[in-house]
HTML snippet that shows the backbone in 3Dmol.js (N, CA, C, O; Angstrom):
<script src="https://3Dmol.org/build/3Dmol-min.js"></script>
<div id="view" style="width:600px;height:400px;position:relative"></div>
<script>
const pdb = `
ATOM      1  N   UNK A   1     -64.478  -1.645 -56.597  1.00  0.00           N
ATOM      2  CA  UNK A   1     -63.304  -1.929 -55.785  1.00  0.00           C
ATOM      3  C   UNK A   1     -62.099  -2.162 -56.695  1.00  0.00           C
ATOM      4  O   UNK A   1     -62.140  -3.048 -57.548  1.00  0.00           O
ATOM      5  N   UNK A   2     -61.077  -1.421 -56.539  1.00  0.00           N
ATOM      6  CA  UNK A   2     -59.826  -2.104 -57.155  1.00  0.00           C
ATOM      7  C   UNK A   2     -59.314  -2.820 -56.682  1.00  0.00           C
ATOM      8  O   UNK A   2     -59.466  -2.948 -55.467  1.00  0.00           O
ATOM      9  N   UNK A   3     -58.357  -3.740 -57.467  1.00  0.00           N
ATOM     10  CA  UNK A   3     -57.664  -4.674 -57.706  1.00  0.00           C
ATOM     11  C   UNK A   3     -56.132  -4.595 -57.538  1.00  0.00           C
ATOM     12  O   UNK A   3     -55.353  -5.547 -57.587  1.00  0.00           O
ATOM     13  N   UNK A   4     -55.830  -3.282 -57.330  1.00  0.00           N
ATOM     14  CA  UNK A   4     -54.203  -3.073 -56.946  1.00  0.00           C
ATOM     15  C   UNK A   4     -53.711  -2.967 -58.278  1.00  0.00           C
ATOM     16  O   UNK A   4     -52.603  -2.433 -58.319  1.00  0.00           O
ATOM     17  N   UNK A   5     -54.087  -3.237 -59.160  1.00  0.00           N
ATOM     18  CA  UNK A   5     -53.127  -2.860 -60.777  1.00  0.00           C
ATOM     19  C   UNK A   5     -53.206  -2.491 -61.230  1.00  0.00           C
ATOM     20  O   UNK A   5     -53.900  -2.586 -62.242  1.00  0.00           O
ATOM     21  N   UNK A   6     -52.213  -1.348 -60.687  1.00  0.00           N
ATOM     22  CA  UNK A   6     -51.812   0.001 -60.453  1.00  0.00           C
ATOM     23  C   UNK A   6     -50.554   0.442 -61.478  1.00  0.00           C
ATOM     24  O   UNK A   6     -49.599   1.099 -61.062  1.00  0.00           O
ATOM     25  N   UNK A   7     -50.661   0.057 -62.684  1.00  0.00           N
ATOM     26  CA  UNK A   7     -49.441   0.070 -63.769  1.00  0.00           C
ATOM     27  C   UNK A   7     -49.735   0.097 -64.658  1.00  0.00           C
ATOM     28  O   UNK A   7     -50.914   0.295 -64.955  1.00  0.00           O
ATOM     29  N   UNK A   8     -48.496  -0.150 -65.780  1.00  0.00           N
ATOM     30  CA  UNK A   8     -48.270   0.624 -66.776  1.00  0.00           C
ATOM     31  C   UNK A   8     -47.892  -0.469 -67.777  1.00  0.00           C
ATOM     32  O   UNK A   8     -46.663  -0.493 -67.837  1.00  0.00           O
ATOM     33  N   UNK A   9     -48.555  -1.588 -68.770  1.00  0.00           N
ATOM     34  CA  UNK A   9     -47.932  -2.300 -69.594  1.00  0.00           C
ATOM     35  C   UNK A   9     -47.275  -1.690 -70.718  1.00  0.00           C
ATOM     36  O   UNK A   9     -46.155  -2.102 -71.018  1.00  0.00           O
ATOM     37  N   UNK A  10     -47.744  -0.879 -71.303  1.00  0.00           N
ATOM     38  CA  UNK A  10     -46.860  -0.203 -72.537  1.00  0.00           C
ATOM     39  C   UNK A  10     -45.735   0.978 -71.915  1.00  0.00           C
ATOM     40  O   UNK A  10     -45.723   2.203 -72.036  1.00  0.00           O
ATOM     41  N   UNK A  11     -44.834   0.059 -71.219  1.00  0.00           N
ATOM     42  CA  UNK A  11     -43.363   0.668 -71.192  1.00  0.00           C
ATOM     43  C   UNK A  11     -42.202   0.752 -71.922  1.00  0.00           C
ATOM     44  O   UNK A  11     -41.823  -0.298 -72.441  1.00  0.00           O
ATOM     45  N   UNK A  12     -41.497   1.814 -72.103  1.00  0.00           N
ATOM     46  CA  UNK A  12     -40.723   1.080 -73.265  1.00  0.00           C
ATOM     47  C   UNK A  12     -39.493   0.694 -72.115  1.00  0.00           C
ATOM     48  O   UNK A  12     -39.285   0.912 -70.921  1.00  0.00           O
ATOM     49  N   UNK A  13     -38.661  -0.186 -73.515  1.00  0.00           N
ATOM     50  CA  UNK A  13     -37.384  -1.267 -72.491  1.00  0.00           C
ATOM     51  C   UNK A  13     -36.271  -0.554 -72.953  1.00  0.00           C
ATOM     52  O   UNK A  13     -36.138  -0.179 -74.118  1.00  0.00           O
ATOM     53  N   UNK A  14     -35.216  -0.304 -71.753  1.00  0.00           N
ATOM     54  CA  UNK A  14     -33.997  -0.118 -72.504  1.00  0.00           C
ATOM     55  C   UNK A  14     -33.174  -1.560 -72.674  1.00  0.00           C
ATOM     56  O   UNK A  14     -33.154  -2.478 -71.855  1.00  0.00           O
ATOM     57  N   UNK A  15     -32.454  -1.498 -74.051  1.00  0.00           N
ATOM     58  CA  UNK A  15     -31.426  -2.866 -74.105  1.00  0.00           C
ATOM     59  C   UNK A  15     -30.245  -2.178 -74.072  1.00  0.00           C
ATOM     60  O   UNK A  15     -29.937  -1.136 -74.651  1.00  0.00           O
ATOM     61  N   UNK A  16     -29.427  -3.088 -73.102  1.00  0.00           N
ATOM     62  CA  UNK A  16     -27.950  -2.900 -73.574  1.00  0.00           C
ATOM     63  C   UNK A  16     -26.978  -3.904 -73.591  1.00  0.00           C
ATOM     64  O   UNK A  16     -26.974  -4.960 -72.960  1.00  0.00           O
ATOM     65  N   UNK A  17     -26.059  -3.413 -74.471  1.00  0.00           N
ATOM     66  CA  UNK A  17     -25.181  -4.525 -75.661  1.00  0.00           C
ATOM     67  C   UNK A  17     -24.548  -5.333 -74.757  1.00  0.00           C
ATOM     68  O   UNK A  17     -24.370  -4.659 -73.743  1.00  0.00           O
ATOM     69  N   UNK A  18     -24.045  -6.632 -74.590  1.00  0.00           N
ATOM     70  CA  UNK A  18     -23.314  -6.899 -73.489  1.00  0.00           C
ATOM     71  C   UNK A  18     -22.045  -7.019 -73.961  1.00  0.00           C
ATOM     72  O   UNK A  18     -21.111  -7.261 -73.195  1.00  0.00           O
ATOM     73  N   UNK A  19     -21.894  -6.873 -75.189  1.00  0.00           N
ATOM     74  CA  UNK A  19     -20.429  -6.316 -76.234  1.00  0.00           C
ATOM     75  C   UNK A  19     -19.828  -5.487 -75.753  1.00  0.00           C
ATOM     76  O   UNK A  19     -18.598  -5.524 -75.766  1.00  0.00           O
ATOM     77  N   UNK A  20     -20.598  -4.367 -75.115  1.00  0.00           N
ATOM     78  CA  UNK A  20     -20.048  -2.937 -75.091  1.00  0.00           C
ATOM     79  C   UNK A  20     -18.697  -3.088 -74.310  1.00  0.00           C
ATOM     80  O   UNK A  20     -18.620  -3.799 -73.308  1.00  0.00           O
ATOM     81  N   UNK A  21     -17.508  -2.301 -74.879  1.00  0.00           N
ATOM     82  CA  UNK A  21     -16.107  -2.811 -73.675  1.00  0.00           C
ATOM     83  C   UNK A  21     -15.830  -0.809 -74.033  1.00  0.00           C
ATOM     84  O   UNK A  21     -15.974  -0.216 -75.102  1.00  0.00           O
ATOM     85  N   UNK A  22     -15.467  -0.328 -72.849  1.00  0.00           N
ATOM     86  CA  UNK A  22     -15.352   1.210 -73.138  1.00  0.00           C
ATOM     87  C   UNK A  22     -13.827   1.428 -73.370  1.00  0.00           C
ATOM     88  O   UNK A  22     -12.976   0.650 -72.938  1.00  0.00           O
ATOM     89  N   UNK A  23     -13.580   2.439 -74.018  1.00  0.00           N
ATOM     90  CA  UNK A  23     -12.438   2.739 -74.340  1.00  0.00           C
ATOM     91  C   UNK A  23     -11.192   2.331 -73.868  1.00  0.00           C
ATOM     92  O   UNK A  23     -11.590   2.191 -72.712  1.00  0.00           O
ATOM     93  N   UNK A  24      -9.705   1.942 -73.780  1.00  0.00           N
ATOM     94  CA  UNK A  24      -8.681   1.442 -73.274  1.00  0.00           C
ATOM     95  C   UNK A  24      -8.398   2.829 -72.513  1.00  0.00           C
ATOM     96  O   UNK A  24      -7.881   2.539 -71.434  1.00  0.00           O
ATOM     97  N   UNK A  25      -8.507   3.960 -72.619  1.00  0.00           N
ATOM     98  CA  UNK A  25      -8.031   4.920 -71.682  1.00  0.00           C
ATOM     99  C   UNK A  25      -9.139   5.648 -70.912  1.00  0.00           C
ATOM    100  O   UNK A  25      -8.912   6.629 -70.204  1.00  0.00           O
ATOM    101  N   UNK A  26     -10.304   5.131 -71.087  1.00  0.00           N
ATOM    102  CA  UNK A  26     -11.923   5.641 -70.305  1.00  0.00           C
ATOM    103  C   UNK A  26     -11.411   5.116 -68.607  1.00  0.00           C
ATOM    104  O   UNK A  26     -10.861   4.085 -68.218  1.00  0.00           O
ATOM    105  N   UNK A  27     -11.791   6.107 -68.022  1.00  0.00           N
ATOM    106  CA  UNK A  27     -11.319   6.012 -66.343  1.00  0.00           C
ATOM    107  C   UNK A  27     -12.026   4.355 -65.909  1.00  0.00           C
ATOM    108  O   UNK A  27     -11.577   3.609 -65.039  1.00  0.00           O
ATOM    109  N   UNK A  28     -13.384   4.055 -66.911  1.00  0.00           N
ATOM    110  CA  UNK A  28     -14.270   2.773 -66.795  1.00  0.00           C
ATOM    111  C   UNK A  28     -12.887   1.290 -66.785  1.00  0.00           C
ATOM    112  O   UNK A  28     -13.059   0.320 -66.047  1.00  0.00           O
ATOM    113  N   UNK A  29     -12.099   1.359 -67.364  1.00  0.00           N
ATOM    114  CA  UNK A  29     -11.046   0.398 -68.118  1.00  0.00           C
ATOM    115  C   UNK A  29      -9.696   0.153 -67.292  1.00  0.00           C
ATOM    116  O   UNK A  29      -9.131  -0.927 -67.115  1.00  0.00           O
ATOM    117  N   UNK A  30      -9.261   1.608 -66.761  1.00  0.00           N
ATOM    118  CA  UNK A  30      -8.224   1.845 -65.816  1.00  0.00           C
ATOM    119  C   UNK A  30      -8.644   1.089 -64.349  1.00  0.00           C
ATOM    120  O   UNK A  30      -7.863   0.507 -63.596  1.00  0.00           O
ATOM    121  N   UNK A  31     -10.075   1.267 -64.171  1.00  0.00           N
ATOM    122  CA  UNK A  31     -10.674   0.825 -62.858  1.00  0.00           C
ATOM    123  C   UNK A  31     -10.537  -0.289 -63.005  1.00  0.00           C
ATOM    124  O   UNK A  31      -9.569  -0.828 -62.468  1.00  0.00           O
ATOM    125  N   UNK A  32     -11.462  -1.062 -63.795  1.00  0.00           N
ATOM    126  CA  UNK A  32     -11.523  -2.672 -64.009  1.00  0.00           C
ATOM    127  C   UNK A  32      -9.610  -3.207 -64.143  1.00  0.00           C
ATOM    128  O   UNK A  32      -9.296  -4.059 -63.312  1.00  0.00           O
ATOM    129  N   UNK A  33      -8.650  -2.812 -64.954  1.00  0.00           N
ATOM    130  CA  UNK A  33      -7.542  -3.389 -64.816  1.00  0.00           C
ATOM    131  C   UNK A  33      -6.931  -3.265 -63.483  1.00  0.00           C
ATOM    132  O   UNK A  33      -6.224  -4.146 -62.993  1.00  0.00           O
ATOM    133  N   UNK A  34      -7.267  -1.970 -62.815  1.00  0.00           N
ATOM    134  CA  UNK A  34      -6.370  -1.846 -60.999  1.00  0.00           C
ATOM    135  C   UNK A  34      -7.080  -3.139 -60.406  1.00  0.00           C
ATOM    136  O   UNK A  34      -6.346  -4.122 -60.305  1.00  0.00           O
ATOM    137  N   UNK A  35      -8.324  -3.274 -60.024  1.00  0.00           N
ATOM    138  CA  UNK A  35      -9.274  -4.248 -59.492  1.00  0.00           C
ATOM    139  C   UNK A  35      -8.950  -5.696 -59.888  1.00  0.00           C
ATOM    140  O   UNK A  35      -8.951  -6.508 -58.963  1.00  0.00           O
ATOM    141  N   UNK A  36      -8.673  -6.142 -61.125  1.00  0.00           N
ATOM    142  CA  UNK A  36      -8.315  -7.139 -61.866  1.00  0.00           C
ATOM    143  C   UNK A  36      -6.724  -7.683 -61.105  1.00  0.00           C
ATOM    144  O   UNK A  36      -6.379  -8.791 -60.695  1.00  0.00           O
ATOM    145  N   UNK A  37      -6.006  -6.357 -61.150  1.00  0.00           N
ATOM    146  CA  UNK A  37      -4.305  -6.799 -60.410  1.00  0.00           C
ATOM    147  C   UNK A  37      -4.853  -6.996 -58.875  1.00  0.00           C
ATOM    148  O   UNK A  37      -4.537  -8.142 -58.556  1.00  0.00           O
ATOM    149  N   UNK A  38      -5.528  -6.367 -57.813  1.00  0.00           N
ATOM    150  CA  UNK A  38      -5.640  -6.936 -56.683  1.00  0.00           C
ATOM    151  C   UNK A  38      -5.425  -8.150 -56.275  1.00  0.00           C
ATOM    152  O   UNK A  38      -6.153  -8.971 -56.832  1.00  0.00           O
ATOM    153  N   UNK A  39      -4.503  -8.686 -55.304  1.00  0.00           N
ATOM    154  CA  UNK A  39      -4.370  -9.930 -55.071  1.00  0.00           C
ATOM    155  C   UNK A  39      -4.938 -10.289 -53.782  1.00  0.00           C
ATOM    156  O   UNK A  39      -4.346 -10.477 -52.720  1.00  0.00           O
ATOM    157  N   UNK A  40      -6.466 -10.369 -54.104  1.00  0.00           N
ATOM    158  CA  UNK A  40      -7.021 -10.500 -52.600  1.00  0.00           C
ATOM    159  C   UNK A  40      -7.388 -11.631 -52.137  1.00  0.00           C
ATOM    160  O   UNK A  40      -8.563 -11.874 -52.413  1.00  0.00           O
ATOM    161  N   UNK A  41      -6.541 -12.925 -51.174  1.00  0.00           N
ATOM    162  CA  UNK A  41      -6.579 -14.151 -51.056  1.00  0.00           C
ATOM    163  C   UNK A  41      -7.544 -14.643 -49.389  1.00  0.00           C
ATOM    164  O   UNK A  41      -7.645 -15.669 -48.716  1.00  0.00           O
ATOM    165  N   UNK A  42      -8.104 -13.176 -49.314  1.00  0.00           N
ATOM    166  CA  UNK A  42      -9.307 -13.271 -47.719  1.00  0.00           C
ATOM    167  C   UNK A  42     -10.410 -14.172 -48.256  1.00  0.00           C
ATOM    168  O   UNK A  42     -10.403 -13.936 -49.464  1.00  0.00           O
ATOM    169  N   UNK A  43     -11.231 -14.958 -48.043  1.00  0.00           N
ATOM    170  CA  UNK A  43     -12.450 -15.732 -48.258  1.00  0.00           C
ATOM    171  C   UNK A  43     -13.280 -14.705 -47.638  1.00  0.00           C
ATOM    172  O   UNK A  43     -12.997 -14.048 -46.637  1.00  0.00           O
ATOM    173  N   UNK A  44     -14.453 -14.637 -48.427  1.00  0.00           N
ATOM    174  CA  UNK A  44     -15.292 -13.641 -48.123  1.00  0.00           C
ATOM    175  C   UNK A  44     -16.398 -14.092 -47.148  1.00  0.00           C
ATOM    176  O   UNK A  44     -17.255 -14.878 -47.553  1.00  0.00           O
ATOM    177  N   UNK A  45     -16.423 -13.577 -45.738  1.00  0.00           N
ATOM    178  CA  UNK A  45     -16.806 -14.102 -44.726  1.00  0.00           C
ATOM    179  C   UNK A  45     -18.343 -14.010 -44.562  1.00  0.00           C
ATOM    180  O   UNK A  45     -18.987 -14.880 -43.975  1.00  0.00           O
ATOM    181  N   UNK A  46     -18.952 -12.783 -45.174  1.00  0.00           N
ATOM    182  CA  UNK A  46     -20.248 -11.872 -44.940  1.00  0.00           C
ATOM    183  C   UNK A  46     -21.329 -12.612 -45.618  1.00  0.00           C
ATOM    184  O   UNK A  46     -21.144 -13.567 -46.372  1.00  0.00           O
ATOM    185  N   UNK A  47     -22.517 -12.087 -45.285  1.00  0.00           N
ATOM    186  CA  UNK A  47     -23.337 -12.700 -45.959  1.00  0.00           C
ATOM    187  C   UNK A  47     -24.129 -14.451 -45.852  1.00  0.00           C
ATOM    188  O   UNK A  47     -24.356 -15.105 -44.834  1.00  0.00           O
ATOM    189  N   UNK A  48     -24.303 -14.687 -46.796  1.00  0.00           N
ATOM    190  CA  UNK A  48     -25.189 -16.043 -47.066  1.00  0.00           C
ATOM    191  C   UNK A  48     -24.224 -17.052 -47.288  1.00  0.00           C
ATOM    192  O   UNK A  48     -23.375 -16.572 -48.040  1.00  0.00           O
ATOM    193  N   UNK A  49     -23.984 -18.060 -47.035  1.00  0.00           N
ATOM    194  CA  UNK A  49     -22.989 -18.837 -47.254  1.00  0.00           C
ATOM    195  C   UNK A  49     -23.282 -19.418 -49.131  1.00  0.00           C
ATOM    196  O   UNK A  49     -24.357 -19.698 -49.661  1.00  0.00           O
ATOM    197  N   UNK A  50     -22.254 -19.428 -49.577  1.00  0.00           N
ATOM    198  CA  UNK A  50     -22.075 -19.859 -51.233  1.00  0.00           C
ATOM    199  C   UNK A  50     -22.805 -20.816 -51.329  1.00  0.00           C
ATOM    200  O   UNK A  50     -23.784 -20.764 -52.074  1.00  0.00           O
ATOM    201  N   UNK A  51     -22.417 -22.282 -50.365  1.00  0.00           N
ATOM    202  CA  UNK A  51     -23.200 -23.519 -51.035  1.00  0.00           C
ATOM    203  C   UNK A  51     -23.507 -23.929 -49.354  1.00  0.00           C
ATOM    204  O   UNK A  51     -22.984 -23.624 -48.283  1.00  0.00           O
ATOM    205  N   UNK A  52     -25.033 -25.074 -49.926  1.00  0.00           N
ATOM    206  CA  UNK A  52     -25.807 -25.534 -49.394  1.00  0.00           C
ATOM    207  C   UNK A  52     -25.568 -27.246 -48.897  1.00  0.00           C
ATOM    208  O   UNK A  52     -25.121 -28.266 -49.421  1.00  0.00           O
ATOM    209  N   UNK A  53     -25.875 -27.040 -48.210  1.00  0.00           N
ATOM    210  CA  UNK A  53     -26.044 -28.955 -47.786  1.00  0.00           C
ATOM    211  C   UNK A  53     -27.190 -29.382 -48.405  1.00  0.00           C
ATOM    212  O   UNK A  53     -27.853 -28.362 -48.592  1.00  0.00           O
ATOM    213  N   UNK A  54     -27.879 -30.487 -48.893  1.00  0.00           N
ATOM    214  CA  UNK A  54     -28.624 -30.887 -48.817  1.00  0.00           C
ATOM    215  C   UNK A  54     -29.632 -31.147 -47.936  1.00  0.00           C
ATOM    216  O   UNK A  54     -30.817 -30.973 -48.220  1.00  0.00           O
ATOM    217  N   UNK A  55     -29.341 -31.448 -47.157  1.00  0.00           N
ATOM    218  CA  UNK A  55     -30.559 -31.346 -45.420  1.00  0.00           C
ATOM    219  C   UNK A  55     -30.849 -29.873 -45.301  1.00  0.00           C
ATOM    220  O   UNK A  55     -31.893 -29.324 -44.949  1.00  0.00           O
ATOM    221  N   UNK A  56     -30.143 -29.553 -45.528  1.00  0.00           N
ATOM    222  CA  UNK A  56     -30.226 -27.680 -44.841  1.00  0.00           C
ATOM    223  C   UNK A  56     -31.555 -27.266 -45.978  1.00  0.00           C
ATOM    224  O   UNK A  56     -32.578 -26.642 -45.695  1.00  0.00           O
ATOM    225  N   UNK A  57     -31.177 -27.803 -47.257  1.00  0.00           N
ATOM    226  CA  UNK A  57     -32.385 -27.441 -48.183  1.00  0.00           C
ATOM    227  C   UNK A  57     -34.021 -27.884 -47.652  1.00  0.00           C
ATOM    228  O   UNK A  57     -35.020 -27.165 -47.607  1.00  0.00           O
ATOM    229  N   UNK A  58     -33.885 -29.166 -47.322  1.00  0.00           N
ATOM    230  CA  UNK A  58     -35.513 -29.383 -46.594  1.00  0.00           C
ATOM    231  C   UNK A  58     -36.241 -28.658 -45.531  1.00  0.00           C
ATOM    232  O   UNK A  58     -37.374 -29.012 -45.206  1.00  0.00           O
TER     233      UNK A  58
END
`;
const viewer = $3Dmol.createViewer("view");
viewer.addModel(pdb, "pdb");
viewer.setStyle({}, {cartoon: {color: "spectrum"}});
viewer.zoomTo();
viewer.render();
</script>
């Protein structure tokens, strides 16, 4: 009978640098500075609420 483990331990890993900053004129750089000027002052409504009560945790 198997056991379900169904994998692969010798995987290899990719790393990446968290240095890496891409070029000042890479379309990657232009994006992040337009996004960066946005002045978006909406509270973000969606989703899970940020923080918790304490009671709500039990």
């Amino acid at each position: 009978m198997k056991t379900g483990n169904n994998y692969n331990t010798n995987q290899m890993t990719l790393e990446i640098s968290l240095q890496f900053r891409p070029e000042p004129d890479h379309p990657a750089s232009l994006i992040n500075d337009f996004i960066d000027s946005l002045n978006i002052a909406k509270n973000y409504i969606f989703g899970r609420p940020q923080v918790y009560s304490s009671p709500a945790l039990l």
